[in-house]
C-alpha positions as CSV (number, residue, x, y, z in Angstrom):
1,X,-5.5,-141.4,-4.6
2,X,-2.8,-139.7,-7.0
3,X,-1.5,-136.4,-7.0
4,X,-3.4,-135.3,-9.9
5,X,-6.9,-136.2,-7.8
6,X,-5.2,-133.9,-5.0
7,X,-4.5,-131.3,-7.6
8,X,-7.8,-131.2,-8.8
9,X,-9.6,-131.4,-4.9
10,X,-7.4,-129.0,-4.1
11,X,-8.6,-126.3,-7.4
12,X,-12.4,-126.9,-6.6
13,X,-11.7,-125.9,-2.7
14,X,-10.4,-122.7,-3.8
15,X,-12.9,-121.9,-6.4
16,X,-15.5,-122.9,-3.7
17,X,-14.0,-120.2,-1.3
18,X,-13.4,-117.4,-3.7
19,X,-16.9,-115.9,-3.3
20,X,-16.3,-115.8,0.5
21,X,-12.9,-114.4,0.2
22,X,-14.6,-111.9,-1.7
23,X,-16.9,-111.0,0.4
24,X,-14.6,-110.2,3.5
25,X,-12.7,-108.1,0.9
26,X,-15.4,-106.1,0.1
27,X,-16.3,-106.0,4.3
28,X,-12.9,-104.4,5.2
29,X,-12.8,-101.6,2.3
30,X,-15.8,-100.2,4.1
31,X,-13.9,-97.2,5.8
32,X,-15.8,-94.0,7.2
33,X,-15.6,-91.4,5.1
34,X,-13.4,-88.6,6.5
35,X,-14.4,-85.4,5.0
36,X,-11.7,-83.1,2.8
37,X,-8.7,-82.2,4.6
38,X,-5.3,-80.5,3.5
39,X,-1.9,-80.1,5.8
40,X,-2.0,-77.0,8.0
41,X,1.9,-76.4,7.4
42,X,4.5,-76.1,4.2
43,X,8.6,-75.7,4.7
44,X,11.2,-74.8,2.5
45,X,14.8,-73.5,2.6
46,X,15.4,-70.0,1.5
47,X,18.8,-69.8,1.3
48,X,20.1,-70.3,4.9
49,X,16.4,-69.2,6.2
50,X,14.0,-72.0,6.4
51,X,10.3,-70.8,5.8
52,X,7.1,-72.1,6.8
53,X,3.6,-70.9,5.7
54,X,0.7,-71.9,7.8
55,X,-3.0,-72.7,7.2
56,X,-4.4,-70.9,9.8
57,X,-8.0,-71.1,8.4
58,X,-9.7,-71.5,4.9
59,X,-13.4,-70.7,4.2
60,X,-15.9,-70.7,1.4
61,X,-17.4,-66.8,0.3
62,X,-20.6,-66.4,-1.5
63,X,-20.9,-64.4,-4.6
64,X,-17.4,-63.4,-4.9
65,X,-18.7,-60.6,-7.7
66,X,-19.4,-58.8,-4.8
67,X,-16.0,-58.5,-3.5
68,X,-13.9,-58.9,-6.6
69,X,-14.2,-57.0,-10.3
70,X,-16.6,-54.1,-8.8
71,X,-15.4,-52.1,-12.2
72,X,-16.4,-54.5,-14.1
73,X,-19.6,-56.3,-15.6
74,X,-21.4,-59.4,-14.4
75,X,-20.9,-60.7,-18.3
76,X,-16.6,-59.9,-18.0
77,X,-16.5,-61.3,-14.5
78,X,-17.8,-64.5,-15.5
79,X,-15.9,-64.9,-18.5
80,X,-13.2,-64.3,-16.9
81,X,-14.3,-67.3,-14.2
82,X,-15.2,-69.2,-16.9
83,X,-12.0,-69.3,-18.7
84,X,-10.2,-70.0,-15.4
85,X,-12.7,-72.9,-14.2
86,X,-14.1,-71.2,-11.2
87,X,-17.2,-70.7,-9.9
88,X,-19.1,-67.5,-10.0
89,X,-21.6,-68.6,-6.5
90,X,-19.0,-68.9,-4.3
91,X,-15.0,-68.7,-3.8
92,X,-12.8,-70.2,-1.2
93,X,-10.6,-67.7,1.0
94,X,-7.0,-68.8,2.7
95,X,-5.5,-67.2,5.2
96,X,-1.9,-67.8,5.7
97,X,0.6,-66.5,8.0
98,X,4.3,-67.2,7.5
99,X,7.0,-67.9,10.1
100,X,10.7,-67.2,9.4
101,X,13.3,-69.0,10.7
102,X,17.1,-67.1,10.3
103,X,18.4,-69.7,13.1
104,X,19.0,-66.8,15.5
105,X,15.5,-65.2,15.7
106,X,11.9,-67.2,15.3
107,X,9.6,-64.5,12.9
108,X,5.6,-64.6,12.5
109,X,4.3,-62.6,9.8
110,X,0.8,-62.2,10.8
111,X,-1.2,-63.8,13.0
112,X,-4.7,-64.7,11.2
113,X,-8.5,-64.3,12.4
114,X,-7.7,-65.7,15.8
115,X,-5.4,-66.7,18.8
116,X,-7.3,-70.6,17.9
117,X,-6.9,-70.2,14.7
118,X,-2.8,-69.1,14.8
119,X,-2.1,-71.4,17.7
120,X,-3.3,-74.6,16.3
121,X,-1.2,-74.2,12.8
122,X,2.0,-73.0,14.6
123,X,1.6,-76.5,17.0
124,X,0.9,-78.4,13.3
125,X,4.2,-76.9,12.2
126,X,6.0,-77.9,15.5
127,X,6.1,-74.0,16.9
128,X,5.2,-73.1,20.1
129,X,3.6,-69.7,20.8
130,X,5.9,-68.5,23.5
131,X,8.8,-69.4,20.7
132,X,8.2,-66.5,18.2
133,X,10.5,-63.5,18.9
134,X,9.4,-61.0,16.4
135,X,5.5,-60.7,15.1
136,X,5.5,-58.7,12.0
137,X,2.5,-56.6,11.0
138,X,1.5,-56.2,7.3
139,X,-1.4,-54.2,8.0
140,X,-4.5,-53.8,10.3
141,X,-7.5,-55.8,9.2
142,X,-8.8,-58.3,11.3
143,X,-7.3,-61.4,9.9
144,X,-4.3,-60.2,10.2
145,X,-4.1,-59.0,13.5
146,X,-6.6,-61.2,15.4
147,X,-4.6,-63.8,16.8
148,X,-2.4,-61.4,18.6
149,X,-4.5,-61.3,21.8
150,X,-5.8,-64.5,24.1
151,X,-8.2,-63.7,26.5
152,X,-6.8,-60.8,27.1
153,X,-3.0,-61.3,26.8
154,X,-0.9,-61.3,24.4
155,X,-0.7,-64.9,22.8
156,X,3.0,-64.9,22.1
157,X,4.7,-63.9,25.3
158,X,8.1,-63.4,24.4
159,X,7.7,-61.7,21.3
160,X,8.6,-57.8,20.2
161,X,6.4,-56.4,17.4
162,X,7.1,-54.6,14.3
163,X,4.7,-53.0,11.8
164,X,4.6,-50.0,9.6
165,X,4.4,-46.4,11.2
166,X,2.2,-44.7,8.3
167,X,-0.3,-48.4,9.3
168,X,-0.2,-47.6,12.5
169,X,-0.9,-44.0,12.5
170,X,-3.9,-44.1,10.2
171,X,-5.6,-46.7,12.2
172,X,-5.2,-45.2,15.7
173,X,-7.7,-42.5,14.1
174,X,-9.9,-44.7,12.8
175,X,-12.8,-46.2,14.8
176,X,-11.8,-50.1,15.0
177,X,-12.7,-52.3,18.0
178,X,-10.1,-54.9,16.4
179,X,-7.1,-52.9,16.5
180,X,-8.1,-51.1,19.9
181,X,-8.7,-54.3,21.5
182,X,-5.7,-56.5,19.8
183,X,-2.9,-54.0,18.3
184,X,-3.3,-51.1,20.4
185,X,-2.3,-53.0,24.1
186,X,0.7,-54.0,22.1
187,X,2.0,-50.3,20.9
188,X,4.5,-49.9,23.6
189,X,6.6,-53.4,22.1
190,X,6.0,-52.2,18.8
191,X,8.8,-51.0,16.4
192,X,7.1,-48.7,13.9
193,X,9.1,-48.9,10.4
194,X,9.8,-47.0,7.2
195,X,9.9,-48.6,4.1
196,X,13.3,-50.0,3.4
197,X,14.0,-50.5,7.0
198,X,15.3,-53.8,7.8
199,X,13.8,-55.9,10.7
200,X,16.8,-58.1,11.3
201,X,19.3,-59.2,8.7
202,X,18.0,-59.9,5.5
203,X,14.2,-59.2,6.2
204,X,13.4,-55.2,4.6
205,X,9.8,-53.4,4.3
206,X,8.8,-52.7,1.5
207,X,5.9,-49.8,0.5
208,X,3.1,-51.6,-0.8
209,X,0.3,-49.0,0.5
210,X,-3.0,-49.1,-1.0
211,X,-5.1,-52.1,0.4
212,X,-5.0,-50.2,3.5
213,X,-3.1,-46.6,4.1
214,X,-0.3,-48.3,5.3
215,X,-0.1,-52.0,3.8
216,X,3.8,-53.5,3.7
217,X,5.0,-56.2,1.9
218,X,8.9,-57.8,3.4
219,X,11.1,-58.9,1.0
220,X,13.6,-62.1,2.4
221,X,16.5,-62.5,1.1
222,X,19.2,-65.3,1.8
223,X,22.1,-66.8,0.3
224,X,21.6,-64.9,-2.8
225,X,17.5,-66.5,-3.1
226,X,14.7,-64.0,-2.4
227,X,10.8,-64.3,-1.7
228,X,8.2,-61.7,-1.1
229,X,5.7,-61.8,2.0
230,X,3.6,-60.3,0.0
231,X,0.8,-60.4,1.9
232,X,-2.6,-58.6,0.7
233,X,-1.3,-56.8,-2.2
234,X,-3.7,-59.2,-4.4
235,X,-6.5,-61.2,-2.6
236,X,-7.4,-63.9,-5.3
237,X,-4.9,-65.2,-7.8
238,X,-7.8,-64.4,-10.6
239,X,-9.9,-61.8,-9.7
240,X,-7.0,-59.5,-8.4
241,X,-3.7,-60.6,-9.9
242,X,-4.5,-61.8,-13.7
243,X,-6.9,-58.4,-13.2
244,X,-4.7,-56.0,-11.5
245,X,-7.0,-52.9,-12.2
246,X,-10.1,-55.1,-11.0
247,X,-11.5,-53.1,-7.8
248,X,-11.7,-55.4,-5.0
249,X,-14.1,-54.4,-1.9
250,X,-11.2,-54.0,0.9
251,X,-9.1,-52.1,-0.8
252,X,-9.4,-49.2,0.8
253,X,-8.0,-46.6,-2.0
254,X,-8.4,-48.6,-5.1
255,X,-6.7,-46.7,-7.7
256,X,-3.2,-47.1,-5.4
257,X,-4.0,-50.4,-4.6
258,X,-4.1,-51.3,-8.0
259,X,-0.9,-49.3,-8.9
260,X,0.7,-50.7,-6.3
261,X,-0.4,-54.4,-7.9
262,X,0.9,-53.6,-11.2
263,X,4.7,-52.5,-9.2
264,X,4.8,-55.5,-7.2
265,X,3.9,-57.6,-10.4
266,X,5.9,-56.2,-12.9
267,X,9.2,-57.0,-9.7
268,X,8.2,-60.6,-9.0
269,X,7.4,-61.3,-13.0
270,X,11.4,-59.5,-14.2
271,X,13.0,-60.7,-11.1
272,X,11.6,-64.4,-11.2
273,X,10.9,-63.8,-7.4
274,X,8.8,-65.9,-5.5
275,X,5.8,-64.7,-3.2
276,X,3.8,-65.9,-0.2
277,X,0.5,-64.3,-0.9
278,X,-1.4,-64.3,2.6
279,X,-4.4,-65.4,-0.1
280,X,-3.2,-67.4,-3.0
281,X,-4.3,-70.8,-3.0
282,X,-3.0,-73.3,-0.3
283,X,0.4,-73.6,0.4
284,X,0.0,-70.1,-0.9
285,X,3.2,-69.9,-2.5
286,X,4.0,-68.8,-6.4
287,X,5.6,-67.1,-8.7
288,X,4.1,-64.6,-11.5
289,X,4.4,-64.8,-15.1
290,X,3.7,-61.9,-17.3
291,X,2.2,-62.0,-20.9
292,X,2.1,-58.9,-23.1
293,X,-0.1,-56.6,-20.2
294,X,-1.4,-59.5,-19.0
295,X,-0.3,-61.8,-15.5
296,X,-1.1,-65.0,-14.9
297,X,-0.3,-67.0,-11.4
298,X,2.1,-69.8,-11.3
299,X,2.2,-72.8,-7.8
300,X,5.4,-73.0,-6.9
301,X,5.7,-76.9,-7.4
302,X,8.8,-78.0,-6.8
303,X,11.5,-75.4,-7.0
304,X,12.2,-74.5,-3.8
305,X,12.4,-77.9,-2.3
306,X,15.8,-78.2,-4.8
């Protein structure tokens, strides 16, 4: 027999077991399917601070008309959607706490719909509850303050609390079983602030009252680089920021909440300052670019990670 038989043996065997070949192929690329999934943490450096935001739940909202643009007409609301590519049925919702990290003191701001919910993206992001030394505050509503308590304890041990004074006040005479139950137990380690006031070094309130009586955003700044924990000052990067006059349902005094979104815009837009919105789109952290009377939301992509 000569080579060029074995050559040509050898070309008709593998033909013959290509089909096969195929076939296990096609076998082992039948994975499960895993359902959608996103990372429950995001890091950067700020500066000497290093900053985390966390995923601490996300959840789809019917009829978002109902809780966004109540000013305004079924017609304009969905033109605007249209324009941006988003539904008009239904609208996601993030929630996202942010820890700070100065390398001498461990910060939470807020502490999301619950102690499960808080717990499990802190342990995604390699935190431990009984690690936090300060929680901060930004206002009363119940997914910000529900993961303070644990069956009855507080779920971060160690931890002194600071939120605003006019916050406090106005919701120890309202009627809330959330903040008797979860803030309330706490208001003996709490530091009630001013705006301006600094919570440590490089962390200062800042007045952002509207969304509730009391509602303060925290400016960081390090190494020259600042970023606003802006928490609910807008709720949807549509609906509330590109519409700052839009009334949105928990707001509770509109007409400041919207001037106080038109303040905190026109700042972040001049100043090129990035924000953590405590409801932007996951990682939940942008910047804001201004247009005639007009703002428009920008992901922060890449530039903090330089």
């Amino acid at each position: 027999m000569t080579n060029l038989d074995l050559t040509r043996r050898s070309l008709i065997a593998s033909a013959a077991a290509l089909p096969l070949i195929g076939l296990a192929q096609t076998a082992r690329a039948k994975a499960p399917m895993l359902g959608p999934a996103t990372t429950r943490f995001n890091r950067f450096m700020l500066g000497e601070f290093e900053v985390t935001t966390l995923l601490s739940n996300s959840l789809s909202v019917p009829d978002p008309h109902n809780i966004f643009g109540l000013n305004v007409s079924a017609e304009d609301f969905a033109d605007a959607s249209e324009k941006a590519k988003l539904p008009t049925d239904k609208s996601q919702f993030f929630f996202t706490p942010t820890v700070v990290n100065s390398g001498a003191e461990l910060v939470l701001f807020d502490t999301g719909q619950s102690s499960g919910d808080i717990t499990a993206a802190l342990g995604a992001a390699g935190y431990a509850p009984d690690q936090i030394d300060i929680v901060v505050i930004t206002h009363m509503h119940g997914d910000h303050i529900g993961g303070l308590i644990h069956e009855g304890s507080a779920t971060f041990p160690n931890a002194r609390y600071v939120t605003g004074a006019v916050e406090f006040d106005a919701w120890a005479g309202m009627e809330s079983q959330k903040f008797d139950s979860n803030m309330k137990p706490l208001a003996d380690k709490t530091t009630m602030l001013a705006p301006d006031a600094s919570i440590i070094s490089g962390i200062t309130a800042v007045e952002s009252f509207g969304h509730t009586p009391g509602h303060m955003t925290y400016m960081i700044e390090s190494d020259g680089q600042m970023l606003l924990i802006a928490a609910d000052f807008a709720n949807h990067y549509v609906w509330s920021l590109a519409h700052p006059d839009w009334e949105v349902k928990f707001d509770m005094d509109k007409a400041a909440a919207a001037t106080t979104r038109r303040k905190l815009l026109d700042m972040l837009s001049t100043d090129r300052i990035p924000f953590v919105g405590y409801h932007m789109p996951w990682p939940a952290v942008g910047y804001v670019d201004k247009h005639g009377d007009s703002y428009h939301y920008v992901p922060e992509s890449y530039q903090l990670s330089l």
